[in-house]
N, C-alpha and C positions, 0 to 999 in steps of 0.2 A: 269784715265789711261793715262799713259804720251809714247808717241811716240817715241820712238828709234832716236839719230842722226845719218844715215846710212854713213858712210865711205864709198865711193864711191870713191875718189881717186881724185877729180877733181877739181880746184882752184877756187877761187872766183872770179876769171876773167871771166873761164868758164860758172859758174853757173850764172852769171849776162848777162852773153852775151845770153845762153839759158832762161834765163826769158824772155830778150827781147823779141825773136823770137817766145814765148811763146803770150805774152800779144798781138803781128801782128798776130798773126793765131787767138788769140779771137776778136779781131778788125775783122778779115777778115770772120768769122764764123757768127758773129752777122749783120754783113752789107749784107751777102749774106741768110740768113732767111729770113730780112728785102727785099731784092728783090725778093725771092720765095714768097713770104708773100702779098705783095702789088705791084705786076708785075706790073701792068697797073698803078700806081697812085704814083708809088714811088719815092722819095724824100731824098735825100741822107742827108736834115737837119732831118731829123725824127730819123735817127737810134742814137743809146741809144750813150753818150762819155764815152771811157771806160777811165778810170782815176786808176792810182794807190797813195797808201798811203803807205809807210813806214815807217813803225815800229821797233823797237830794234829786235826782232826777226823774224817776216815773211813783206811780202809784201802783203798789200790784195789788191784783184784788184774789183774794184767798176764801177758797170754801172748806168751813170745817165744820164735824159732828156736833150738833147741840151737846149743851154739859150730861144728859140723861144718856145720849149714845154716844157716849167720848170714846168707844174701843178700835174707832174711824182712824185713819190720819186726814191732816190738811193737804189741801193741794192749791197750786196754784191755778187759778182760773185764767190769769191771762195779767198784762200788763198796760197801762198808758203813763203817753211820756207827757210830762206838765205843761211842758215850754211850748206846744203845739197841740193837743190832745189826741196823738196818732195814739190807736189802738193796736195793741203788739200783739202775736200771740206768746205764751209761755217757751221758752227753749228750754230750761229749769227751772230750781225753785230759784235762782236769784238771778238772772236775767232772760230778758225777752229777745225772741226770733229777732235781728234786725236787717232780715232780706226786703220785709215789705209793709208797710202799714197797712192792715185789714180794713180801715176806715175813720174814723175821726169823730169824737167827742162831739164838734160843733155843727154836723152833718146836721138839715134836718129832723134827721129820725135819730138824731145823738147817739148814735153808733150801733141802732139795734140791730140791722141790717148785716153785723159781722159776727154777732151773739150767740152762742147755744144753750142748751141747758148745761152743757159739756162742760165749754170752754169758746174761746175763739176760733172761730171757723179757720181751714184751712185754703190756702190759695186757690183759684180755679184753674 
């Protein structure tokens, strides 16, 4: 099943600049678990490095072990596709679900709205 590229009307300036703003709310999402998570003992080298890799067509964003806890593996946190900024969720490490976009980059809330500390939220 191949995903739609939704016409949304919006430049690749835009949608780059709303990825940004994207990947600082899952930076800011998984650092603040990590302080609900380990209140009394927490350590701000422990939460996960969220790294992104781009691809010809989407950006996946990847969370891995700081270099002091490297005995971690990475995983994939989830996918967005460039040409639109639909937010995928992960299927594997190298391609995204493409039954349904979770939400979009350009969204108002630039996509927090489909975020976990997890990963991408799942369908309702």
């Amino acid at each position: 099943m191949k995903l739609p590229i939704y016409e949304n009307g919006f430049s690749q300036e835009e949608i780059n600049f709303g990825f940004e703003k994207f990947v600082e709310h899952v930076e800011n999402l998984i650092l603040e678990s990590y302080k609900v998570r380990w209140s009394k003992d927490f350590d701000l080298e422990e939460t996960p490095l969220v790294t992104v890799s781009r691809g010809r067509v989407y950006w996946k964003i990847i969370t891995q072990p700081r270099a002091r806890y490297s005995s971690g593996q990475r995983t994939v946190y989830g996918f967005v596709r460039k040409a639109d900024g639909a937010i995928l969720r992960a299927a594997g490490w190298s391609a995204p679900a493409l039954n349904k976009a979770r939400g979009f980059v350009t969204d108002p809330d630039f996509g927090a709205s489909c975020a976990t500390s997890f990963g991408i939220r799942y369908l309702n």
